[in-house]
C-alpha positions in Angstrom: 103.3 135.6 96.8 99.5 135.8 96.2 96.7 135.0 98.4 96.1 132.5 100.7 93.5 130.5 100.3 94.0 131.4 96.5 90.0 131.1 94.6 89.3 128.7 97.6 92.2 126.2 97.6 95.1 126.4 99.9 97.8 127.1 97.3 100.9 129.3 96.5 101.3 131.4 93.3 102.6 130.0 89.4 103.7 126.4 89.7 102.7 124.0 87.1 100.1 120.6 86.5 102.2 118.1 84.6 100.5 114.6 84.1 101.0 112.6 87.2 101.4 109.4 86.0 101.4 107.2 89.3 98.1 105.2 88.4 101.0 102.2 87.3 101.9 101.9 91.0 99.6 104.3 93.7 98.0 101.5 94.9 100.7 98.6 94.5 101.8 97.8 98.3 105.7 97.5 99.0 107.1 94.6 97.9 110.7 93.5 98.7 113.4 92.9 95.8 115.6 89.7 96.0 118.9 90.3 97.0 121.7 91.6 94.3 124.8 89.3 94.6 126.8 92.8 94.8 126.3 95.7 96.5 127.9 99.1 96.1 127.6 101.6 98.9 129.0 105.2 98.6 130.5 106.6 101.3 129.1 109.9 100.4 125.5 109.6 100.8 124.5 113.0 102.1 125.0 116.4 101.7 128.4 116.7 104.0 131.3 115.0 104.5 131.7 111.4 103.4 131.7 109.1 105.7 135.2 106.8 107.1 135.1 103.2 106.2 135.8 101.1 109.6 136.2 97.6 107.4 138.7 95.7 105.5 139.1 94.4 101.9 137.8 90.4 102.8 136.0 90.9 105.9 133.1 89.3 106.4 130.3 91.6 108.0 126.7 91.1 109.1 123.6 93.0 108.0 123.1 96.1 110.0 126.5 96.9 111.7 128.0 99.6 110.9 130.9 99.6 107.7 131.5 103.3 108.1 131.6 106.3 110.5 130.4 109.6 110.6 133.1 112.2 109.7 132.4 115.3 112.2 128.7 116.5 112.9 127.7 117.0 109.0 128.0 113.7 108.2 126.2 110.1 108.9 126.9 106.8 109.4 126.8 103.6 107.1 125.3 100.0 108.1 125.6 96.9 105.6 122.6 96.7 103.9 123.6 93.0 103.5 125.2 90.3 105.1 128.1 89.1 103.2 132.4 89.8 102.2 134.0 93.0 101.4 135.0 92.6 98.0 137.0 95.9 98.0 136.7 98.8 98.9 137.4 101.5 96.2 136.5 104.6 93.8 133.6 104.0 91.7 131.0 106.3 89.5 128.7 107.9 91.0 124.6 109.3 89.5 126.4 112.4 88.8 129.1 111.1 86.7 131.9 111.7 89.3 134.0 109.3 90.8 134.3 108.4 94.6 135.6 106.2 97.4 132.7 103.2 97.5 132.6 99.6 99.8 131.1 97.1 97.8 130.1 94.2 99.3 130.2 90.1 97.8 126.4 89.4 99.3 125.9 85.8 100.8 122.8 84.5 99.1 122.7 81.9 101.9 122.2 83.3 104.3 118.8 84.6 105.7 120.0 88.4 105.6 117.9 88.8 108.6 119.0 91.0 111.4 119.1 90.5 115.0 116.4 92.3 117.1 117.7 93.7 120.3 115.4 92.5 122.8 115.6 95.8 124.5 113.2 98.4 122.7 114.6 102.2 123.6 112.3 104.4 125.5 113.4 107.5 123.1 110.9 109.5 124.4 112.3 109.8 127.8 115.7 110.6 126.5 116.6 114.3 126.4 116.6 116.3 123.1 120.3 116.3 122.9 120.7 112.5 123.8 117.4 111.8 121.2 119.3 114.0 118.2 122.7 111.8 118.9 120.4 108.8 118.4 118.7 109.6 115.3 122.5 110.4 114.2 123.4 106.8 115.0 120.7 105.6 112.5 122.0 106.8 109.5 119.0 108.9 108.7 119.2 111.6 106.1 116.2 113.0 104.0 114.3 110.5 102.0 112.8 113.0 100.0 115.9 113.4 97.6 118.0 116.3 99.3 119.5 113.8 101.4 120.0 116.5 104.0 121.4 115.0 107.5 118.6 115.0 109.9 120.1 115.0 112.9 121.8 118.4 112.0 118.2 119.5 110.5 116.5 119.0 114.5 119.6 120.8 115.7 117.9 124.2 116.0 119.7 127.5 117.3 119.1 127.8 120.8 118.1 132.0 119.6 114.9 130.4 117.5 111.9 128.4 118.6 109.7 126.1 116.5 106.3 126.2 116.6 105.2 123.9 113.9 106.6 120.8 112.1 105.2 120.5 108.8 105.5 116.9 107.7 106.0 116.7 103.7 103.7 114.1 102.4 102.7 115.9 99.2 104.8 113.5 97.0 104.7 116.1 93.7 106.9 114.7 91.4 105.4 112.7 88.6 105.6 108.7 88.4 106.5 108.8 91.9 104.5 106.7 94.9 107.0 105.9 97.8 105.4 108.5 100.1 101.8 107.5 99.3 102.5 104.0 99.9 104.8 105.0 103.3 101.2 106.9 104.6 99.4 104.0 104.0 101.4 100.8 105.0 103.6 102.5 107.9 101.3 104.4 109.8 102.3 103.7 113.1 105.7 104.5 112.2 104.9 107.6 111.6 104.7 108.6 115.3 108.1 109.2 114.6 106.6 112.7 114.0 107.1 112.4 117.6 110.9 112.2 118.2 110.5 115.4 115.7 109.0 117.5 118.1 110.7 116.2 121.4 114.1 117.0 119.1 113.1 120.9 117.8 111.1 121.6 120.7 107.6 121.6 118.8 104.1 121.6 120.3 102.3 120.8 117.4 102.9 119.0 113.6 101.1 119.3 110.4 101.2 116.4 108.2 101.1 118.2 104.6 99.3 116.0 101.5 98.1 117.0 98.2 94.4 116.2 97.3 95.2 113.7 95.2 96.1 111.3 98.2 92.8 111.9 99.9 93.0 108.0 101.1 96.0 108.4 102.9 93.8 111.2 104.7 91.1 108.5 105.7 93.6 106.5 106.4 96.1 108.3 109.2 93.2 110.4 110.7 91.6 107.7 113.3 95.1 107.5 113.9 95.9 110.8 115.0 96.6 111.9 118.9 93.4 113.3 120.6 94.7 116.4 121.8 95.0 117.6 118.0 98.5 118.0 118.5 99.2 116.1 115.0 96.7 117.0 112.6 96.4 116.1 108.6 95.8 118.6 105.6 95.1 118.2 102.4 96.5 121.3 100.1 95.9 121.6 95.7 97.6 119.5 94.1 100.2 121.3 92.1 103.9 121.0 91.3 106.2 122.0 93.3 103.8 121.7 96.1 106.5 119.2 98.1 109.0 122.6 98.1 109.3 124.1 101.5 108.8 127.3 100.9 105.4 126.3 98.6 104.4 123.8 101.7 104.8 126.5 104.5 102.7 129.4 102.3 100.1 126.7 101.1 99.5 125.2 104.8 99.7 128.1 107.1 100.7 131.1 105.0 104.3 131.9 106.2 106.3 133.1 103.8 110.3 131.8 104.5 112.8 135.0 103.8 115.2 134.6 100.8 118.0 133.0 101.2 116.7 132.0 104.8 116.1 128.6 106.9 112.1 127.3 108.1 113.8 127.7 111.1 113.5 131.6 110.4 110.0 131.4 110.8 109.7 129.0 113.5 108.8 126.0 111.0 110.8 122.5 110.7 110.1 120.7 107.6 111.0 116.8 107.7 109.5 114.7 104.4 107.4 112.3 105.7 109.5 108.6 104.6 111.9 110.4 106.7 110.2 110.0 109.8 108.5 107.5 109.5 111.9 105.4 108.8 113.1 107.5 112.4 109.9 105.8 113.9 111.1 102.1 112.6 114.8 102.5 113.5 115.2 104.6 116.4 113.2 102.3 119.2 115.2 99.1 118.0 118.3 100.9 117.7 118.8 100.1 114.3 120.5 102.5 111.3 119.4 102.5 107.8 119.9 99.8 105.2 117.2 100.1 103.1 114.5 102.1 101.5 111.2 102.0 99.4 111.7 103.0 95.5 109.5 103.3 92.8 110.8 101.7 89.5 108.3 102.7 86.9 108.4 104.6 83.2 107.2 103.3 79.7 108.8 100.0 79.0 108.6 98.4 82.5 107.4 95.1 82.6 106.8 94.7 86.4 106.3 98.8 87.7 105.8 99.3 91.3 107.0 100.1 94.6 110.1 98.0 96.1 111.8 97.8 99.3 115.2 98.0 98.4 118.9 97.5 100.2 120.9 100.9 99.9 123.8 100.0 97.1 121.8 98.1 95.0 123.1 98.4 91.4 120.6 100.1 89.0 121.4 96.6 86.3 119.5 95.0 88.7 117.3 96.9 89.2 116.3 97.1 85.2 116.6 93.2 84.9 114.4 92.2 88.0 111.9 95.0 87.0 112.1 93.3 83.3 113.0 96.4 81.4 112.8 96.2 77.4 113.6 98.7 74.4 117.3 99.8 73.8 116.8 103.9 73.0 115.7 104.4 76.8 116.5 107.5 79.3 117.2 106.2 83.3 116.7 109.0 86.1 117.1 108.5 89.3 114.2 110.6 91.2 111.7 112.3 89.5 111.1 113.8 85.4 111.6 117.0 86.5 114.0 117.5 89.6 115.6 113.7 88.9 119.4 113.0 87.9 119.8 111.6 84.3 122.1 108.3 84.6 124.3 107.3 81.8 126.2 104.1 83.5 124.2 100.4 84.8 126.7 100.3 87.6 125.7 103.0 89.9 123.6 102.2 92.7 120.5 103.2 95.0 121.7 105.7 97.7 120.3 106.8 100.7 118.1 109.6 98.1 117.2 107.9 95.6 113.3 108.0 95.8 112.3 106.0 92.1 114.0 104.8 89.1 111.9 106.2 85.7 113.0 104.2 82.8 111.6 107.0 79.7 111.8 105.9 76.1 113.0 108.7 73.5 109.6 109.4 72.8 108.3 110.3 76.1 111.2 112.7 76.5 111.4 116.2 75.5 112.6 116.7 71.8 113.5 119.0 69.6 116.2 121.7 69.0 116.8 124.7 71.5 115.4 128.1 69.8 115.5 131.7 70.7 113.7 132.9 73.5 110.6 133.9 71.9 109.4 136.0 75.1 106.4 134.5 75.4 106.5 134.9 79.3 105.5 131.3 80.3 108.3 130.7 82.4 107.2 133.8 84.7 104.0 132.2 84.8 105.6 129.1 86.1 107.8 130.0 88.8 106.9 129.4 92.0 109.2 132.2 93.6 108.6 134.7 91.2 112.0 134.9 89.5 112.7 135.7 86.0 114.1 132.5 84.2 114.1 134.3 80.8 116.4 137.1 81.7 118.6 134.8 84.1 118.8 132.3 80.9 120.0 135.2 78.9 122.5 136.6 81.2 123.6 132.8 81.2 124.1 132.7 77.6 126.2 135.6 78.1 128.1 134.0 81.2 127.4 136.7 83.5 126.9 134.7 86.4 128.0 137.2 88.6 125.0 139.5 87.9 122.4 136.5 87.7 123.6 135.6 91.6 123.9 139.2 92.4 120.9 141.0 90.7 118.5 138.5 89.9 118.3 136.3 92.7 120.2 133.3 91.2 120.3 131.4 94.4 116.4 131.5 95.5 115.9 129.0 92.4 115.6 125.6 94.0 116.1 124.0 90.5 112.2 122.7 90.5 112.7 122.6 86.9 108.8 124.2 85.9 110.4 126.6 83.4 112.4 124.4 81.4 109.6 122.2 81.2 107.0 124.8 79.9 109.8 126.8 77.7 108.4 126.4 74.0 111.8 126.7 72.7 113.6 123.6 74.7 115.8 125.6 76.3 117.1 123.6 79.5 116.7 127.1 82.0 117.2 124.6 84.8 120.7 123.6 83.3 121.7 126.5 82.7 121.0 127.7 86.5 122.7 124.7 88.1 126.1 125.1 85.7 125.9 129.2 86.6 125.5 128.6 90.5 128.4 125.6 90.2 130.8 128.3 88.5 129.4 130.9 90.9 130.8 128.3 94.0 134.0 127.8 92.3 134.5 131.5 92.0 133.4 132.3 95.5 136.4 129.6 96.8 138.8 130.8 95.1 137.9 134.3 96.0 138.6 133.2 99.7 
């Protein structure tokens, strides 16, 4: 990659410094939305199987229980993020524009929506790594951070590798975005979660990752930290797409992870930090996930901050509680640049959805596509040294084969730095995503 410790700060080669834009909401605390009087909750929340639906079309259920069961190991349960009736329980649209099975849920405004505390606080620490993993299963947890990766099968290591560092992702990269920051400062002593992380991969030590931009949450969890330094905080340049795992394991301790290889490779686990932190909440009380923070922020939002959210909550309600105004407006779910473009009101918060960005037309990226003018600035950008020019040509040309094959097609992690420097508009990071789908299609029918 290039040198550690690159011109003094602990970096990784390329990458890009968009505007940040999180001045609107860095330093607004949590707040919790009112209650929408619907809920829609996907049964496919994670990458894996969908989860089974355990409830009935009319039944009344209670905040917290559980509506649907894991499907096999790669796949989570669902609680009811509210108390209230099953309207019904059928397909819906999804983020992504695809249709699938969904349980939405009549919510009863009367009622409290509190949940009921088991007296009982589990000693997870005591359990045994295979008894802890089941238990984080039980919560519901996937990743927070947007890949809404399984955890439990994430601490699963090989018995043939040992860990010898959690890294903690707390760099928060993306643009507009503050759930993280706000999760380090307000949830700190959830955070020992990083705890039941090590006990699960076996880990002797963590590293809690940030970006120097977030040099208060720094102040913040270090009096906080264990005495025998076996947590520790580090501050890395702040650069996009510091949050990736492979940038976050060179820019912290140097190790690069193989191509097409796991942290686990290189005896790293890599958990982003909301994750945890949520694992040190639930887990002890026994309770699975319901709800998460979101930023809701962009250029014509009346009321921009961070909100504490039930999962299923339809994005409509989102735009009318946050008091959204202008009619020629783009909606993303996540981030500008790794984000999913929504065209439809109706779909709802998942388990991943870190921050609704309401963009007008003007803050968006114009103009026609042009020829590739080989100016080289998307080989300065990328952060794993690929060639996005030469991979968006073959795509032009449809040769996915040889862009998978020969140029490393599936290293790209889809950070979306090229497209975004590209002085001709062209959308590299489209074209990669629709070459790699074609390239799965191709491989299953193959056999």
């Amino acid at each position: 990659m290039t040198l550690f410790n690159l011109f003094g700060k602990r970096t990784f080669a390329h990458g890009i410094h968009p505007e940040e834009y999180k001045a609107t909401t860095k330093e607004k605390a949590t707040r919790r939305l009112p209650f929408a009087p619907e809920i829609i909750v996907p049964l496919a929340q994670s990458i894996g199987k969908p989860a089974k639906s355990i409830v009935f079309k009319g039944q009344q259920i209670t905040r917290g229980e559980i509506i649907a069961e894991a499907d096999g190991f790669m796949s989570v349960p669902i609680h009811a993020p509210v108390t209230g009736q099953v309207k019904s329980i059928d397909i819906v649209m999804t983020a992504k524009g695809e249709k699938a099975p969904a349980i939405t849920i009549t919510t009863s405004l009367s009622s409290g929506q509190l949940i009921l505390e088991s007296d009982i606080q589990q000693d997870y620490l005591r359990l045994s790594r295979t008894e802890l993993i089941q238990a984080v299963k039980n919560t519901g947890i996937v990743g927070l951070g947007g890949a809404a990766f399984p955890t439990h099968v994430k601490m699963s290591i090989p018995d043939d590798r040992k860990i010898h560092t959690v890294l903690v992702n707390g760099c928060e990269c993306e643009p507009f975005l503050t759930t993280d920051h706000r999760v380090m400062l307000e949830k700190i002593e959830q955070l020992l979660g990083i705890r039941i992380a090590m006990k699960c991969v076996d880990a002797p030590k963590a590293i809690i990752g940030i970006e120097d931009n977030k040099l208060d949450v720094l102040s913040a969890i270090k009096p906080h930290l264990p005495d025998d330094g076996s947590i520790s905080i580090e501050a890395i340049e702040t650069k996009y797409p510091q949050g990736a795992e492979k940038m976050l394991a060179y820019s912290l301790l140097g190790i690069e992870i193989p191509s097409g290889g796991l942290p686990s490779e290189v005896g790293l686990a890599i958990f982003n930090v909301a994750t945890l932190a949520e694992i040190g909440a639930l887990l002890p009380a026994g309770r699975g996930l319901i709800e998460r923070i979101i930023t809701i922020t962009g250029d014509t939002v009346e009321k921009s901050g961070n909100y504490l959210i039930p999962i299923g909550t339809p994005i409509r309600y989102l735009l009318e509680y946050a008091g959204v105004s202008g009619q020629e407006i783009e909606l993303i779910l996540g981030g500008p640049m790794m984000g999913l473009p929504i065209q439809s009101l109706d779909v709802p918060v998942t388990k991943g959805t870190g921050g609704l960005l309401v963009l007008d037309k003007h803050a968006t990226k114009q103009g026609d596509v042009l020829p590739c003018i080989k100016c080289s600035q998307c080989l300065q950008a990328c952060p794993i040294l690929l060639n996005p020019a030469e991979l968006g040509q073959l795509a032009a040309k449809r040769l996915y084969d040889i862009m998978e094959e020969d140029f490393h097609l599936n290293d790209c992690f889809e950070c979306g730095a090229c497209s975004y420097v590209c002085p001709s508009n062209i959308p590299l990071v489209q074209y990669f995503r629709i070459a790699k789908t074609l390239n799965r299609e191709r491989h299953l029918q193959d056999g």
